[in-house]
ROGU-689029 format. One record per residue (C-alpha): residue number from 1; residue in three letters; z, x, y. Coordinates in nm, 3 decimals. Example, Ala and Ser with C-alpha at 12.3 -4.5 7.8 and 13.67 -1.06 7.14 Angstrom:
2
> num, residu, up, east, north
> 1, ALA, 0.780, 1.230, -0.450
> 2, SER, 0.714, 1.367, -0.106
END
This chain:
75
> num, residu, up, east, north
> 1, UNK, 0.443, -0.827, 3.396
> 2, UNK, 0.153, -0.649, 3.610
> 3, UNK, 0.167, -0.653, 3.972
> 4, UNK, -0.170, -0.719, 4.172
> 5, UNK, -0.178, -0.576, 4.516
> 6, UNK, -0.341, -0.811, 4.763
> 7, UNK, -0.486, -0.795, 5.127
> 8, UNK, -0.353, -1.119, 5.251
> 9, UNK, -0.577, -1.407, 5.355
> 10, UNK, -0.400, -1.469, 5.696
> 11, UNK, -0.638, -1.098, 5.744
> 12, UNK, -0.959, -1.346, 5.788
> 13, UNK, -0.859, -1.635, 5.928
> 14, UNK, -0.959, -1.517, 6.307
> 15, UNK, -1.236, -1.325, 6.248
> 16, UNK, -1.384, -1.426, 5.897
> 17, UNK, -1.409, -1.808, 5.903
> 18, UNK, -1.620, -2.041, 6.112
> 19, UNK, -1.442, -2.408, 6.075
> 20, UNK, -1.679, -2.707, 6.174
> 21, UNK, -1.614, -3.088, 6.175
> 22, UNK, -1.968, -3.296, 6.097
> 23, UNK, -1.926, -3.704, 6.045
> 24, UNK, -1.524, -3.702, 6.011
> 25, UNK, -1.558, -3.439, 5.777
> 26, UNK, -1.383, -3.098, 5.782
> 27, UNK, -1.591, -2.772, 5.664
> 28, UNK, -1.560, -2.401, 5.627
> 29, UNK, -1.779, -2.130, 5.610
> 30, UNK, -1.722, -1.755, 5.567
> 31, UNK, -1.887, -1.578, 5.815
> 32, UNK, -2.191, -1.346, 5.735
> 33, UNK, -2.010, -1.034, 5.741
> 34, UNK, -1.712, -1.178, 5.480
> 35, UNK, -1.982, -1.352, 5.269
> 36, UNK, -2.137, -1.027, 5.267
> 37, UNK, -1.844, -0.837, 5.201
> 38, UNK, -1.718, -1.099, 4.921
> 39, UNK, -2.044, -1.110, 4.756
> 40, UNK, -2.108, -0.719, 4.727
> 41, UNK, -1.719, -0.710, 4.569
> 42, UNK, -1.793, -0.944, 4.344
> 43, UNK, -2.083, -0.714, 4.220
> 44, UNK, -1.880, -0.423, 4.156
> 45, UNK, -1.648, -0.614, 4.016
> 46, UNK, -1.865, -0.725, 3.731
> 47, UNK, -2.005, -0.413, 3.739
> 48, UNK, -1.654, -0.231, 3.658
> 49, UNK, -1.692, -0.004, 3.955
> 50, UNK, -1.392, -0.150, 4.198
> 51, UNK, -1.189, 0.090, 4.309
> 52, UNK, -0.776, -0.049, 4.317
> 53, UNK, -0.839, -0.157, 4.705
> 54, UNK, -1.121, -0.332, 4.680
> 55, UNK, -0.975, -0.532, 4.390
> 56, UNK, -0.694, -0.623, 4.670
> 57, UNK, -0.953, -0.747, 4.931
> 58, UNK, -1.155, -0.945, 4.662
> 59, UNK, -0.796, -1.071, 4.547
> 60, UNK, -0.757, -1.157, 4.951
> 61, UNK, -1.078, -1.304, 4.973
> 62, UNK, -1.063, -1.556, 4.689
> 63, UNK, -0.676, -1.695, 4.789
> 64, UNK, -0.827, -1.746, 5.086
> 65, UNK, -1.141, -1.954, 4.979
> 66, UNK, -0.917, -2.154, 4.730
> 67, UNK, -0.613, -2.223, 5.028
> 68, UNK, -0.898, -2.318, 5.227
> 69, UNK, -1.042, -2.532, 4.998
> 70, UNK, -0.758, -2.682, 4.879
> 71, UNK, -0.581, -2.765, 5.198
> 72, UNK, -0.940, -2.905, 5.332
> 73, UNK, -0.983, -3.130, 5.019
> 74, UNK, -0.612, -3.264, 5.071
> 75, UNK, -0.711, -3.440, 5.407
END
């Protein structure tokens, strides 16, 4: 079994998420700085070039998207 360090998601939810409500509807959007930071991760990622704590803050990153999705969708 491998063990995957993570930054946790909780990490973002002050400071990297703008949460809006338009016609009864909930949305989410990173803001510029974690899209940013999510999108230039992403690119070293393919890339092979992530060093092992940047694979933990993509890691972060992505749980957070996908709790955020999923607890969004669920309502």
């Amino acid at each position: 079994m491998i063990t995957q360090m993570m930054v946790q998601p909780s990490f973002w939810v002050d400071s990297g998420i703008k949460l809006s409500k338009v016609r009864d509807i909930h949305l989410f959007k990173f803001t510029e700085e974690l899209q940013s930071r999510l999108e230039e991760l992403s690119e070293k990622k393919k890339a092979g070039l992530l060093t092992g704590e940047e694979d933990a803050e993509l890691a972060g990153i992505l749980e957070l998207f996908c709790f955020l999705w999923m607890r969004l969708y669920s309502h």
